[in-house]
N, C-alpha and C positions, 0 to 999 in steps of 0.2 A: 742903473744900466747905462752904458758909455753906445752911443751910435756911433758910428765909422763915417767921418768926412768924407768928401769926394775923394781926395788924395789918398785915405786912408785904404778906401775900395780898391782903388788905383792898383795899390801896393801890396794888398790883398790877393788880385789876377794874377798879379806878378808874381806872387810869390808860392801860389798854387801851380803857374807856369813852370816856374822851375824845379820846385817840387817832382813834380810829374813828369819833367824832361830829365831827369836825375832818379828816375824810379825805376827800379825791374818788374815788369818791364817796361823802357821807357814809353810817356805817351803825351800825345799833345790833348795840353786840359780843355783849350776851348772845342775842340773837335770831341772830348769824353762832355762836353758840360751841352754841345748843339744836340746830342744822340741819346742823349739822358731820357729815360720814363720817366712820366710822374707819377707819385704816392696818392695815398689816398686824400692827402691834404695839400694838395695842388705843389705840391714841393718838387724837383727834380733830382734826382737820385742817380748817385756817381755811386759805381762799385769799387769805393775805396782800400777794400780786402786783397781784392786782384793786385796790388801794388805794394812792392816794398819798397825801401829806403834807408839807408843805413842812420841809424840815430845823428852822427857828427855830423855826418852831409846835411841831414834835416836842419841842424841849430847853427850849420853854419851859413845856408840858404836864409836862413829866418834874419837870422841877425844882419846879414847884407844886404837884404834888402832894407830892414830896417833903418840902417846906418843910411844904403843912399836915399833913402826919402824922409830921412832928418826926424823919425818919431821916435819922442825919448817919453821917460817916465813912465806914468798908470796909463799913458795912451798904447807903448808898448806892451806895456803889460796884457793890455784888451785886448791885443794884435795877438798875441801869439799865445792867448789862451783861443779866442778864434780858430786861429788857425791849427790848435794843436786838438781840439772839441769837434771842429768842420769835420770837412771832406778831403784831407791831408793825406799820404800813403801812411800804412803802417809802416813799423819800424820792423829791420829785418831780424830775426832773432841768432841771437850770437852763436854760434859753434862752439860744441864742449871745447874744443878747444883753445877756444880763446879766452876761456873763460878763468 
């Protein structure tokens, strides 16, 4: 199990922020994250559902945030299985026609 540095958390916010400033519909995460219920395991529960995000924008959010706070290798790797496992929007689904 890899724990997440201070910076790594850091980057984590961040990249939940943009996430979610970039989502249909758009929202700010620390105001979804202050408004949260909690579970029955003390946890706080974002309705990740309510939120899309088109796949590219998702991986291209991830990787830049990434890039500026300099986390390479199995620490990226942790980051953005995290973030793709988390509280992330789902992806939006594609139109027959684009398909």
């Amino acid at each position: 199990m890899v724990t997440a540095t201070n910076k790594e958390e850091k980057a984590m916010w961040q990249c939940y922020r943009l996430l979610y400033e970039n989502s249909t519909p758009s929202a700010d995460f620390d105001e979804l994250v202050e408004k949260a219920e909690f579970n029955e395991r003390g946890q706080k529960v974002i309705d990740f559902d309510s939120y899309e995000i088109e796949e590219e924008k998702f991986y291209e959010i991830m990787d830049g945030v990434l890039k500026e706070n300099k986390i390479k290798g199995y620490r990226a790797q942790a980051f953005r299985n995290s973030i793709l496992l988390g509280c992330s929007p789902r992806f939006k689904k594609a139109n027959k026609d684009e398909q």
